[in-house]
N, C-alpha and C positions, 0 to 999 in steps of 0.2 A: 544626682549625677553632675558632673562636669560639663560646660558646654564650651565648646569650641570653632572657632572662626571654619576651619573646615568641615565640620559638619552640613555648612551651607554647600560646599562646593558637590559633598557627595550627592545628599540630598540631592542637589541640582538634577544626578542622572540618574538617580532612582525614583522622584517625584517629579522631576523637571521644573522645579520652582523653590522660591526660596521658603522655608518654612511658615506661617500663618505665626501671628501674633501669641495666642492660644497655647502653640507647640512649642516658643521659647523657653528655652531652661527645661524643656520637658525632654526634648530629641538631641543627640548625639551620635558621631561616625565615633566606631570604634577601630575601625581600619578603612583607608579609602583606596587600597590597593584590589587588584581581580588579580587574584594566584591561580595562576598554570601548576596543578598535581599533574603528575603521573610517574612513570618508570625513568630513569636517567638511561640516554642512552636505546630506547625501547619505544617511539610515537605511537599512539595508536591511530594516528589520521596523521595526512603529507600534511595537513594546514599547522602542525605542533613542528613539525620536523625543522630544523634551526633552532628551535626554542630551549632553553635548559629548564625542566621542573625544579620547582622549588622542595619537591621529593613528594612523598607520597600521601602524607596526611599534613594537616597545617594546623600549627598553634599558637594563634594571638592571644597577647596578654593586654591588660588595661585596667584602668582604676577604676573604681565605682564608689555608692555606697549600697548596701544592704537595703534590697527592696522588699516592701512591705505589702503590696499589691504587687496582682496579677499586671507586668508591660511584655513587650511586644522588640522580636528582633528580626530586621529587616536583612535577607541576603539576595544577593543576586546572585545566580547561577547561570550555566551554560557547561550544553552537554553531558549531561547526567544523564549516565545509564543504567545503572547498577545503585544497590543500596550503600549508602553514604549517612554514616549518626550524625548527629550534630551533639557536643555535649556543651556543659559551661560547668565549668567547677569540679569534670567528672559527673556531673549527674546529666545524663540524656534526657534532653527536651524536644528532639526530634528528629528528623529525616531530611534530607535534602529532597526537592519533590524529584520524582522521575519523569525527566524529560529531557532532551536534547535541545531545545530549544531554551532560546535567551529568557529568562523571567528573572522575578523577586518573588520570592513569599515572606510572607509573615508567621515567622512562630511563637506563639503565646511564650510568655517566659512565666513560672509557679510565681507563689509569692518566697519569698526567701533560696532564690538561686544565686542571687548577688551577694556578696557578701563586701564588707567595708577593706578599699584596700584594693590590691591585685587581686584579680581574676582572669581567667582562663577559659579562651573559646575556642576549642578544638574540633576540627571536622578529621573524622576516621573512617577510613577509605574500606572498600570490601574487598576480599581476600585476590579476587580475577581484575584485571587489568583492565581501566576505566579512568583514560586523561580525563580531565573538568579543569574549568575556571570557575574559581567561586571567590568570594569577598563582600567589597564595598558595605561592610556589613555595619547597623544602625541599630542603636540602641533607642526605645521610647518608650518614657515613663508611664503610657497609657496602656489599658488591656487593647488588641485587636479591635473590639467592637468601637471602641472612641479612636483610635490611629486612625484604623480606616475608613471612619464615617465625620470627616471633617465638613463635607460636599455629599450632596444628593443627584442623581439625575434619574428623572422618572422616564424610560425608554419605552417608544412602542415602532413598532416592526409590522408595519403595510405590508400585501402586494399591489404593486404600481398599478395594475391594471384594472383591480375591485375595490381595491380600501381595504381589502378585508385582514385582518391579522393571520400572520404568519407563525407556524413554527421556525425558531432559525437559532444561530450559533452567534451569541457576542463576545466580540474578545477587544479587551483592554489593553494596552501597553504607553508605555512612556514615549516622549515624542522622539526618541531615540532608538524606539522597537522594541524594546522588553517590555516581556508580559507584566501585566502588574495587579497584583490582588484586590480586590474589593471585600466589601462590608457587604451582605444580604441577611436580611433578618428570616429567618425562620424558612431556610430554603427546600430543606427535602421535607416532602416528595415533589413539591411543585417546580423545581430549578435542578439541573446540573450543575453543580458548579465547583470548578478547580483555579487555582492560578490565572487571573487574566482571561476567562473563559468562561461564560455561563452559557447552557440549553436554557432555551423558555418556548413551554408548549404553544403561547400564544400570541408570542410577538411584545411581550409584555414585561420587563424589570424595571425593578427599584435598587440600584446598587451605590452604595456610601462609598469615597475613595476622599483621600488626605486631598485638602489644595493644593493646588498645583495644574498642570498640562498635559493633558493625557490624548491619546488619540482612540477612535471609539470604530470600529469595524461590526457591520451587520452582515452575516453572510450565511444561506442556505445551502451549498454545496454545491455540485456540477455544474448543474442548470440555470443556476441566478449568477446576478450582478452582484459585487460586493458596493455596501452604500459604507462612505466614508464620513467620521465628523473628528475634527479637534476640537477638544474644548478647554479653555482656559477657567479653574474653578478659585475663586475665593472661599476663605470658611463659611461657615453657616448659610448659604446659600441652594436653592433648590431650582434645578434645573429643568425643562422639560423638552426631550430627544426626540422629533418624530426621523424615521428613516423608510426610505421604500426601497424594495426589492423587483426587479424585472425578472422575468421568465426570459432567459435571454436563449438556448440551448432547443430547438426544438426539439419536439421526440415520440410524434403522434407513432403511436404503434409498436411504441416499445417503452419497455417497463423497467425501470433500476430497481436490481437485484444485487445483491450481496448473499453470497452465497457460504459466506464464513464468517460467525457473527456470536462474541461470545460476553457474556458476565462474569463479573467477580463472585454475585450468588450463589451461583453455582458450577463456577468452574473454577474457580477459587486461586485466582490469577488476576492480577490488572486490577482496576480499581472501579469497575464502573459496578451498580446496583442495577437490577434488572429494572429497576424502574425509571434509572436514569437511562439506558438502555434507549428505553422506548423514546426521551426525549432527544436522544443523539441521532438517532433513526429518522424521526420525521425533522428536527433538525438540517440532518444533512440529505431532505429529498431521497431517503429511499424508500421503494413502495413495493419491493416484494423481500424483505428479509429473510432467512434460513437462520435459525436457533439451535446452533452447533455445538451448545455446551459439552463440555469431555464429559462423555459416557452416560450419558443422561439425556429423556427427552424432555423438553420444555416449551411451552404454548404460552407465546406470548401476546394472547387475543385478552388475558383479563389483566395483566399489565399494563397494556395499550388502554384497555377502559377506565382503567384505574387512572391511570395519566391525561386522561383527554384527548389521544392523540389517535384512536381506533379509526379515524376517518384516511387516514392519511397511508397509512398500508396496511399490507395482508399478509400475516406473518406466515409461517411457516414452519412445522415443528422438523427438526431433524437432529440428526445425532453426529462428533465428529468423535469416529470410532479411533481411539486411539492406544494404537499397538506398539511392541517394541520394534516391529518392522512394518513402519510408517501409518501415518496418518490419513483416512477417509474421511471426507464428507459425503451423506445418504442421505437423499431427503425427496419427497414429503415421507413421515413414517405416522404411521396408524395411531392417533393418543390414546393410550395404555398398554403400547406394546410392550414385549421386551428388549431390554439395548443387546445389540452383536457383543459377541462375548471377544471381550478387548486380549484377552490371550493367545490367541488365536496368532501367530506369527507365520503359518504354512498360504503364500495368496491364495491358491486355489480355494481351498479349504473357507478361508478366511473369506471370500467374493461370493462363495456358495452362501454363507451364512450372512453378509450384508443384503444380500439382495432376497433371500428368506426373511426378512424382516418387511412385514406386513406396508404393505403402500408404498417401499422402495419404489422411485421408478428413475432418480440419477444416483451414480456412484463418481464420486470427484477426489482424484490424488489429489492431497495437497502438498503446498511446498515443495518439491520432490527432488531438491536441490540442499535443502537442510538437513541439520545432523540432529536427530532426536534419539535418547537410549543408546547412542554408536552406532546410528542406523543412520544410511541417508539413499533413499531409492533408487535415484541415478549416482551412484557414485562407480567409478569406473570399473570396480569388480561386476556391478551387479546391471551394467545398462553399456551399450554399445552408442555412443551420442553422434552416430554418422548414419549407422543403419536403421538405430530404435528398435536393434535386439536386443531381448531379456536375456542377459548374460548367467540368471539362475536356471534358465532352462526351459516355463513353462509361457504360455503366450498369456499377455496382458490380457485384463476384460471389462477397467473403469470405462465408465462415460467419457469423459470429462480429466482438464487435470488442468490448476492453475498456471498459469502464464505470466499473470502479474498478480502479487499480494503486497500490497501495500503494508505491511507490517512488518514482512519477511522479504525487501528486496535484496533484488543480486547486487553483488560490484561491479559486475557485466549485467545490465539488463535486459541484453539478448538471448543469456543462456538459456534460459528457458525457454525463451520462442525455437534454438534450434533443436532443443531436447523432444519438440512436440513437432517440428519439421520431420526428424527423425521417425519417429512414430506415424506420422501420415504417412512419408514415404515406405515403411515396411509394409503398410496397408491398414495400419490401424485405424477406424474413424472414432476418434481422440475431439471432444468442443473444448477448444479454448475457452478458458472463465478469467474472469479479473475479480477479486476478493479484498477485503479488510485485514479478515483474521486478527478483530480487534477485540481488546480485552477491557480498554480502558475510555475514559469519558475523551481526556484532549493532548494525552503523552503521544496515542497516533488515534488518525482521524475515521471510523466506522464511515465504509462506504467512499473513502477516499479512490480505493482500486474497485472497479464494479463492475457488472456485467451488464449491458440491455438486450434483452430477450423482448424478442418480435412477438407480441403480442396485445391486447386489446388492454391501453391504461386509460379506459377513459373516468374507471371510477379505480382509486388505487384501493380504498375500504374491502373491495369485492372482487381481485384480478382474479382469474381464473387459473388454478396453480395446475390443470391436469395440462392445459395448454401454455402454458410458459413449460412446463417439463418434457411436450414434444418438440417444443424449439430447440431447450438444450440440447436433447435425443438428436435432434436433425445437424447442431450445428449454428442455427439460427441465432446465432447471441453477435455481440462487437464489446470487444474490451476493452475499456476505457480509466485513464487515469490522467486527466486532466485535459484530454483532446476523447471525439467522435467520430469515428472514421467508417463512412461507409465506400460501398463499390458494385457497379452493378458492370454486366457483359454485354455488350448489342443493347445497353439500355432496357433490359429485360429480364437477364439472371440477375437475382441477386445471390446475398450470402447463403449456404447450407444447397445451390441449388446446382444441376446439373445442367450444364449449357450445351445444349446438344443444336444440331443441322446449323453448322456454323460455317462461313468462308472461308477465303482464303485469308483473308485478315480480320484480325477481334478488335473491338473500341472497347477498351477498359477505361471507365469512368471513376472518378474517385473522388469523393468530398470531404473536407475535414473542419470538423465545427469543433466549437469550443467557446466556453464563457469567455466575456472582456478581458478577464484577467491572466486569460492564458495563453500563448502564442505556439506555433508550429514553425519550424524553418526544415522542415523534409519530410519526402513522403516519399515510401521504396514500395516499389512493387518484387515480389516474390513468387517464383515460379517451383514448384516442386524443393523449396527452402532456400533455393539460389534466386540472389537477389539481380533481376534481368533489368528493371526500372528505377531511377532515382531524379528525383526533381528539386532541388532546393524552391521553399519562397520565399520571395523577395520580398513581398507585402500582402498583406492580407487581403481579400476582396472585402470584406467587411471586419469589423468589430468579433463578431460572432463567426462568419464563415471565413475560415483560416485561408484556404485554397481550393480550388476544383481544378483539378487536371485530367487528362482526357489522353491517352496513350494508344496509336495503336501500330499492333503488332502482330506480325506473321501467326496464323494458326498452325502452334507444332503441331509436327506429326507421330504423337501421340499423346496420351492423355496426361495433363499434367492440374495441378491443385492450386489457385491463384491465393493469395492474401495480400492486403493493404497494410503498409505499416505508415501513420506517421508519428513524429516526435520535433520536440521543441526546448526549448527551456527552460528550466524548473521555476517553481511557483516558489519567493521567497517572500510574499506576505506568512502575518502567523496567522491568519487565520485557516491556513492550507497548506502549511511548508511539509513539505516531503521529508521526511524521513529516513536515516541512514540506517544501511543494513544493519542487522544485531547479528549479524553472523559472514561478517566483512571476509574476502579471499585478497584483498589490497586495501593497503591502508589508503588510494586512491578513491574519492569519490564523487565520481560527477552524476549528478540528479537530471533527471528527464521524465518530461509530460510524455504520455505516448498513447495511442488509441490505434486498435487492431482489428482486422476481420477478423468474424471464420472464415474457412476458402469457399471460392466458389469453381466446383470439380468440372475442370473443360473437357467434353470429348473430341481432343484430337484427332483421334484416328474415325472417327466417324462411324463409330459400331451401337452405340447408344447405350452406352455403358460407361465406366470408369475405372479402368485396370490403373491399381497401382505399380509405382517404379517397382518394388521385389518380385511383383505379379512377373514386369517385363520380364524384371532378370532372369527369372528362372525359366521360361523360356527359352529365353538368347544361352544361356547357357545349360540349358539342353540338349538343342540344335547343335551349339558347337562340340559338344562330344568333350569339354575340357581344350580342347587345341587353343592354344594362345593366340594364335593368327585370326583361326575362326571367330575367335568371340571379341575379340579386338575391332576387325571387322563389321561384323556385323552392330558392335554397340555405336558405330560412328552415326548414328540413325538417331543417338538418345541422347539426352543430357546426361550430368555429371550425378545426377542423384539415382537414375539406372545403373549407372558404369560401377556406383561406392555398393551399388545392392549385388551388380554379378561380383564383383573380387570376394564380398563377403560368402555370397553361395559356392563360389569353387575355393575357397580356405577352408569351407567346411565341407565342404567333399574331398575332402583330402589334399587337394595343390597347395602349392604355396604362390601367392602374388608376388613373392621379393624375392623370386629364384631368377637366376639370369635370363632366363629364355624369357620369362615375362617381362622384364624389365628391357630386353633389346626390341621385344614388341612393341612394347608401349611406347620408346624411341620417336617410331613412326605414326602414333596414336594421334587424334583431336585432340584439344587441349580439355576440352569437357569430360573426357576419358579421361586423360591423365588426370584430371585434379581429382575425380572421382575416386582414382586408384589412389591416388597420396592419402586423399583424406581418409579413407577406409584403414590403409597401410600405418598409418600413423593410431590408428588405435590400436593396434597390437602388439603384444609384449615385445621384448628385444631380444634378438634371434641368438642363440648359443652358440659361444663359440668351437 
């Protein structure tokens, strides 16, 4: 091959050093350009928008000669979502990896791909619309195992606090942020390992990487500290990496669950081995997993032994029943049940038979904002997102239903908090979860969205899964995706609890933790889904504790359902970057950390109970006989989430809320009333003329 003066330059951002002596006359840039594909005219993201594609597939050409061994071609990528070939000469030698995130990998090249003369490197794009930049692409006359094994570092991975080795996540990139691959000999079953990313059950790698400048990231998930190193490598040299990890994130009495958690094995999606699985798992600190393969039950107590890592959680067999009218997660389930029969499209029908499955004791929507089969649960035929009426007719009956899934976020990542506002206010008691719903080792991060369920972790090998399932049951969990957010009432109630013989005024407390490397700038307080509290912060009170605010506030007079929210700014390390929707409603997308209650139910009115806002309305509108004056009236007593439940009960008893005499009512209405009535009014078809 050819070698040329810019070849160093690329080299430069894809090694971050000039090539080793050794690599001379062996390495070559075949392009040092990063090409923007996509649609002309069409962004799929505001960050393309200005931008002109160079169109949709890309074709360099370049000299060579005809290689007689197995070498190796280096691409950088970014934003890879969908399948993308790579060919050379017409013959496919591989895949661009799937990931949105900045890397390189390395694709082996056969022997006899190159041919003497021009040659042709063509990347061919997938049929569904997927901008990327890819390029800088590097030709090297070595196989893989001698590219990437110029340099040695022998890594080991403490906890700060015992010595003792950790499970944890390593990830590699260039000193410019892209991922970058490594050399490991003989890595499955004892390593995870993709691009720039290795699991090791014990704190323990050996990974080969070209000379050069790399920077080296240790990090277990939520709870820990990310330990940072550069290192500057020459060839033939071996290196030795100690790094320590803090428990930085307390979390006495509760337990990180992931409650949507799937394999390539057997679900036959994504790319992780169930054995890799288990190293992603204790990896990223979680200690009660749910084994949610589609349509299938799977125990992952002898995978976990098989791996070494059985100490560190308590798996969880379940099933993620998946219908053409939406996806369940059920879990714990009896091992050698039968799986819920996935045809089943009628709910009722369909919830009879989840919950007839031996050991059920949670049922969890997922996603419920997603399109799967041309189905998508709350979508506006089939879900009222002000009331949380079932627009099909029959009354909901899950436990539970995600709020945050880290695999499947929103473009809005509120919607879903108000879609589950909705549903409490109808009366339903609905536990917010926070989930994965990950399929793959490091494209998204298992256990990045998680729930912690109030219960006893002092040993994770042996949590008690019948008591983590009546927390769920109760409500008792806080959803967390990169912040901790707790909240107690009179310093007494907490979450899932009823706050009853209460004054004239409540002190709502609220704390929000989170590892060093994640920050909060707000925390809102939420009253029956109307946000009553907002507090920016300004600075942290610690490292770890983001904010403690202390609110207090007149005790309504009636029963209303508190939640904590806060959020901050997205985590742009890779060893934790968040993730872009796969099922985007704006080509806008701004990322946020964010950690959530469940509520804690206030008795208002001091009956020692907890009437929800539909409860009120139907009541209130009752009493008023239908009269628009009367029920006008009388709702001046309630917020706006009573006022959007009576419009909805007198539309379906026949009135109309958008007929004049209501509308010169409402004139005179509170403005909690009015908004109630807009936003309920704004769900409804457009009146005939």
């Amino acid at each position: 091959m050819l070698v040329r003066i810019k070849a160093i330059v690329v080299l430069g951002l894809l090694f971050a050093a000039t090539p080793c002596r050794a690599a001379v006359g062996l390495v070559r840039t075949i392009d040092e350009r990063l090409h923007y594909l996509g649609t002309p005219g069409d962004p799929e993201w505001k960050e393309f928008e200005g931008k002109t594609p160079e169109g949709r597939n890309l074709d360099v050409q370049f000299t060579a000669h005809a290689n007689t061994n197995e070498g190796t071609l280096f691409i950088r990528q970014r934003d890879v979502k969908l399948d993308w070939s790579v060919e050379l000469n017409g013959r496919k030698i591989g895949k661009l990896f799937l990931s949105e995130q900045d890397l390189v990998q390395a694709l082996a090249l056969p022997p006899g791909v190159l041919r003497d003369g021009v040659n042709t490197l063509s990347i061919i794009p997938p049929k569904e619309r997927d901008d990327i930049e890819v390029g800088q692409f590097v030709l090297d006359q070595r196989p893989p195992r001698e590219a990437l094994n110029e340099s040695t570092l022998n890594i080991r991975v403490v906890d700060d606090e015992n010595q003792k080795p950790l499970p944890c996540r390593l990830t590699v990139t260039t000193q410019y942020g892209s991922l970058f691959p490594f050399y490991m000999e003989n890595s499955a079953p004892a390593f995870a390992v993709r691009p720039g990313v290795v699991y090791t059950p014990d704190g323990t790698a050996r990974i080969g990487l070209p000379s050069g400048v790399f920077k080296l990231y240790a990090s277990r998930g939520f709870e820990y500290s990310v330990s940072t190193q550069s290192v500057t490598l020459p060839p033939g040299r071996t290196y030795p990496i100690h790094l320590r990890l803090r428990r930085e994130v307390p979390t006495p009495g509760l337990v990180a669950c992931d409650t949507h958690v799937h394999t390539f094995t057997y679900s036959h999606h994504g790319d992780a081995t169930v054995e890799e699985r288990m190293l992603t798992l204790a990896g990223e600190g979680i200690e009660l997993p749910v084994a949610t393969d589609h349509d299938v039950l799977i125990d992952y107590a002898e995978p976990a032994r098989k791996t070494g890592v059985q100490n560190y959680f308590t798996p969880i067999i379940g099933d993620e029943v998946t219908t053409d009218a939406g996806h369940f997660n059920i879990f714990p389930v009896q091992a050698g049940s039968r799986v819920p029969n996935r045809h089943l499209t009628d709910w009722p029908k369909l919830m009879g038979e989840l919950r007839a499955t031996p050991g059920v004791r949670v049922v969890v929507l997922n996603h419920p904002r997603n399109i799967h089969s041309n189905f998508q649960p709350f979508a506006a035929k089939n879900f009222n997102p002000v009331t949380g009426e079932n627009r099909r007719g029959f009354e909901f009956s899950f436990d539970a239903m995600e709020v945050v899934n880290s695999s499947a976020l929103q473009s809005d990542l509120m919607l879903t908090f108000r879609d589950w506002f909705a549903l409490l206010n109808y009366g339903y008691r609905v536990t917010a979860v926070g989930s994965s719903d990950c399929h793959d080792v490091s494209r998204y991060i298992v256990g990045q969205g998680r729930s912690y369920v109030m219960c006893d972790d002092a040993d994770p090998g042996r949590i008690n899964v019948e008591a983590a399932c009546q927390s769920f049951l109760k409500g008792r969990v806080l959803v967390s995706l990169g912040l901790l957010t707790q909240m107690t009432v009179e310093d007494k109630f907490g979450v899932g609890d009823l706050a009853t013989g209460l004054g004239e005024l409540l002190r709502v407390s609220v704390t929000v933790l989170g590892p060093s490397w994640t920050s909060a700038d707000r925390v809102e307080l939420y009253a029956n889904g109307v946000r009553i509290r907002e507090q920016q912060v300004e600075a942290p009170v610690s490292p770890v504790e983001k904010t403690r605010v202390t609110w207090i506030i007149p005790r309504p007079a009636h029963d209303v359902h508190l939640v904590a929210i806060a959020s901050g700014p997205p985590v742009t390390g890779p060893y934790w970057q968040i993730p872009k929707p796969y099922q985007p409603s704006s080509r806008a997308w701004e990322p946020r950390v964010i950690g959530a209650t469940n509520p804690i139910w206030v008795d208002g009115d001091g009956d020692g109970k907890f009437t929800a806002p539909r409860a009120y309305a139907r009541e209130i509108v009752k009493h008023s006989g239908g009269d628009p004056g009367k029920l006008i009236a009388e709702l001046a007593r309630y917020d706006e989430a009573v006022a959007a439940q009576a419009a909805s009960l007198c539309q379906a008893s026949g009135g109309d809320v958008r007929s004049a005499e209501f509308e010169q009512t409402l004139k005179g209405a509170l403005r909690q009333v009015q908004r109630g009535f807009a936003a309920y009014t704004a769900t409804l078809p457009p009146k005939a003329n």
